[in-house]
N, C-alpha and C positions, 0 to 999 in steps of 0.2 A: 628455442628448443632445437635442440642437434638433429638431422636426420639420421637414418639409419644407418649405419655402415653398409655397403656390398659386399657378399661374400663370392667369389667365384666357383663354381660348381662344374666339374667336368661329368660329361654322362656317356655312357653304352646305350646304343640303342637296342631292347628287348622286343620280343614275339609275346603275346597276351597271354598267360596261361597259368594254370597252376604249378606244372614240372616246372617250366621256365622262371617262375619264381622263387619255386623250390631250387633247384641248383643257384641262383643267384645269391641266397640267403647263405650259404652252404661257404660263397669264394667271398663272402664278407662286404655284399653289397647290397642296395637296397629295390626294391619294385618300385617304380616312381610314376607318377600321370603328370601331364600339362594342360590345361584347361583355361579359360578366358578369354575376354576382349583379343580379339584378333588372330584366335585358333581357329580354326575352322574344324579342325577332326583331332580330337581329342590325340596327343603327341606320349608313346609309350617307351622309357628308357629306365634306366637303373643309375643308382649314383652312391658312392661310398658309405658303407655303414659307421667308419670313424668322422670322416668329414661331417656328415647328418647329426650324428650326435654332439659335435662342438658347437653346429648351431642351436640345437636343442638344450643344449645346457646355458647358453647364454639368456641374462636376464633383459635384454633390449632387445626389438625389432628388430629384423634386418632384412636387406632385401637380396636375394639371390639373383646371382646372373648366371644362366643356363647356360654350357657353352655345347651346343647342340650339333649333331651330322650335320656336314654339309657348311661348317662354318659359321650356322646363324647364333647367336646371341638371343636371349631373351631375358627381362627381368621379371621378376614372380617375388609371390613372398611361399612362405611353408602356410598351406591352407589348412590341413589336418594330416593327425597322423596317426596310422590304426597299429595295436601294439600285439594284435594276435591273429594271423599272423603281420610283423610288421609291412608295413605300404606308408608309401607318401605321396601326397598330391600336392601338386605345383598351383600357383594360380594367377595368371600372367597378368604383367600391370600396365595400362593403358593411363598415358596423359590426359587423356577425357574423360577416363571412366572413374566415379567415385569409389571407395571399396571402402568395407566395415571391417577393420581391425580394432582386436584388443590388442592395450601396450602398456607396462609398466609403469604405476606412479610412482614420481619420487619427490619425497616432502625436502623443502630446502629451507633456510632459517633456523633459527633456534627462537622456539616460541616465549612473550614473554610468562607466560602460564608457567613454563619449563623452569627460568631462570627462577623463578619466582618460589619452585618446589614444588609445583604441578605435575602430574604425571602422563605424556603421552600413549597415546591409547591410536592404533589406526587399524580400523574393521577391515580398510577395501585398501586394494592391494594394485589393483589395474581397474582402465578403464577403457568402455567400447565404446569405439567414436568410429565417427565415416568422413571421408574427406577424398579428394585427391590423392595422387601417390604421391605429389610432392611437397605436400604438405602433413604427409606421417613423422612423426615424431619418432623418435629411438625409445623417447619416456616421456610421460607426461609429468612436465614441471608443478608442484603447487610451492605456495610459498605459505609459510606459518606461523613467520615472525610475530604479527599480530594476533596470536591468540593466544587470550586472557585465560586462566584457570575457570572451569566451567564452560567454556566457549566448546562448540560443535561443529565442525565444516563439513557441509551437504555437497553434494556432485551438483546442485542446481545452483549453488554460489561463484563454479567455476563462470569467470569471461574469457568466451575461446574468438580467435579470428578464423576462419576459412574451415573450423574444426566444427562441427556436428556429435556433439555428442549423447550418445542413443544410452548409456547407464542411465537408469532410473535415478531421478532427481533426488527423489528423496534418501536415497542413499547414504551414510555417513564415510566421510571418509576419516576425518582426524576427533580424537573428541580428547579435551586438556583437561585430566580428573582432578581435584583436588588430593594434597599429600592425604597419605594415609592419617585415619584419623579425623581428616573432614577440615574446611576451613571456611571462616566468615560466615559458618550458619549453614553453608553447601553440604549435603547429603553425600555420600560416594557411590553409593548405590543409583543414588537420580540420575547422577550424571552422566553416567555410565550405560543408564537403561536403553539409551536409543542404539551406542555402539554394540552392546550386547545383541542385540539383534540378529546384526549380520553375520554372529559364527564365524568369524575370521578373524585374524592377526592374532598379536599376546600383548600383555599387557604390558608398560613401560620400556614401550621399545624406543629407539632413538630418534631423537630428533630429525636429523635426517633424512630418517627410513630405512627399510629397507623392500627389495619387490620381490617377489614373485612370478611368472608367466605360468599361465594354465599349459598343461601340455608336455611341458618340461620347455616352454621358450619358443612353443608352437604360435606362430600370427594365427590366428583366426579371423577370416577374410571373408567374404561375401561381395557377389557384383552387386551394382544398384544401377 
């Protein structure tokens, strides 16, 4: 699995307030915080409202390098981001510290279900894992070569190494419908019942995949 690309981030350092954030919003830039493993006092600056939204639009992980007064560097990922009025918090990554981000699934193979006239169906779109920062992913790889028409892939079938992943198990991520019309006696309604569920994806999407990021491409992080 790729890690994430670095994005370089230049910042203004800001005064706390609400004018000060109001004029900032105004010259096309954003209210920003630092926070984490080896802050001591919560770090307040601004940083580009186009640059911010290139990362937000992107569908992968990434991790931001701060480049902060005084010359120092840090790397963070995007913790959250409030959209009224817009604010963003930083959240600084520590070698030792594990941290819970969601990242993008992305299905690889062409399943034999598919080749076969099977129709692709995927409910869940990312998944929330804890690990290391050097062991985040850009995307979470699955593979789906192997699944039959009728077959169902659960978040608790994934093997991860050094990855913790905190999605609910029972989760569906892929589920291979029979063509329309039904086949070998399979239901389409049946098969279908568990992905129905989770209220996400559409129906007959690609092989492939394609993802999603909650937030518009926001990491959501937590220390542990």
């Amino acid at each position: 699995m790729k890690t994430p690309e670095t994005i370089e981030f230049a910042t203004d350092t800001r005064t706390p307030g609400r004018k000060s954030a109001k004029d900032l919003r105004s010259q096309k830039s954003v209210p920003a915080v630092l926070y984490g493993p080896g802050i001591k006092n919560n770090t307040h600056f601004s940083v580009s409202e186009i640059q911010l939204e290139k990362v937000l639009a992107s569908k992968n992980a990434k991790f931001i390098q701060l480049n902060l007064d005084g010359g120092k560097q840090t790397k963070a990922i995007v913790r959250t981001v409030d959209f009224g009025p817009v604010h963003v918090d930083f959240y600084a990554l520590s070698d030792k510290t594990k941290v819970t981000i969601t990242v993008p699934i992305r299905l690889t193979g062409t399943s034999v279900g598919v080749t076969e006239g099977g129709r692709l169906y995927q409910p869940l779109r990312e998944l929330t894992i804890r690990c290391l920062p050097g062991k985040i992913p850009s995307e979470f790889m699955v593979d789906i070569t192997k699944l039959k028409i009728g077959a169902t892939l659960k978040v608790n079938s994934l093997i991860t190494e050094e990855i913790e992943v905190i999605t609910a198990g029972e989760r569906t991520i892929v589920v291979i419908r029979p063509p329309k019309g039904g086949i070998g006696g399979l239901d389409e309604d049946e098969e279908g019942e568990e992905g129905e569920g989770e209220g996400e994806g559409e129906e007959g999407g690609d092989e492939k995949g394609s993802e999603t990021a909650s937030d518009k491409g926001a990491s959501k992080s937590t220390e542990n």
